[in-house]
C-alpha positions, 0 to 999 in steps of 0.5 A: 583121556577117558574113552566112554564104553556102552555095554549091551550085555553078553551075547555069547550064546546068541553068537554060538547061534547067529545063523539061526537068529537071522533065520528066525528074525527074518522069518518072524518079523518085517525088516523094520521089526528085527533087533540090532542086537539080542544080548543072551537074556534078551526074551521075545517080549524083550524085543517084540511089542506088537501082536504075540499072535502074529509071532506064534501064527508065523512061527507055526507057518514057518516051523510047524510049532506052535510056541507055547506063552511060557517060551516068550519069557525064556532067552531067544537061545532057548527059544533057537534051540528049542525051535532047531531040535523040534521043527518039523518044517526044514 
């Protein structure tokens, strides 16, 4: 009997970062808006289709950064790491 698999990519890096991931998530977008998975090359554009403008004013609100374009197209664990090692808001 054949089992039929679906892969969704690796997600090893967004492991290693999960508790930052729910912060971010919870923090940036309603509950409907939040991804059910976020693979490792998965990029902000990726996962969020509406106004990047509501995305960069919550994160500076919530951070106290302001994101630059260039970081949308980078992997969420990038975008994590970035956000952990420059935030000026705890």
């Amino acid at each position: 009997m054949s089992e039929n698999r679906f892969f969704l990519g690796a997600a090893i890096e967004m492991s290693k970062r999960a508790e930052q991931a729910q912060e971010f998530f919870t923090a940036l977008f309603e509950p409907d808006e939040r991804p059910f998975f976020v693979s490792d090359s998965a990029t902000i554009h990726d996962i969020y289709m509406d106004d990047l403008g509501i995305v960069f004013e919550k994160c500076l609100k919530y951070y106290g950064i302001r994101l630059s374009e260039h970081m949308f197209s980078k992997p969420i664990w990038q975008v994590l790491d970035f956000l952990e090692a420059n935030r000026s808001i705890k």
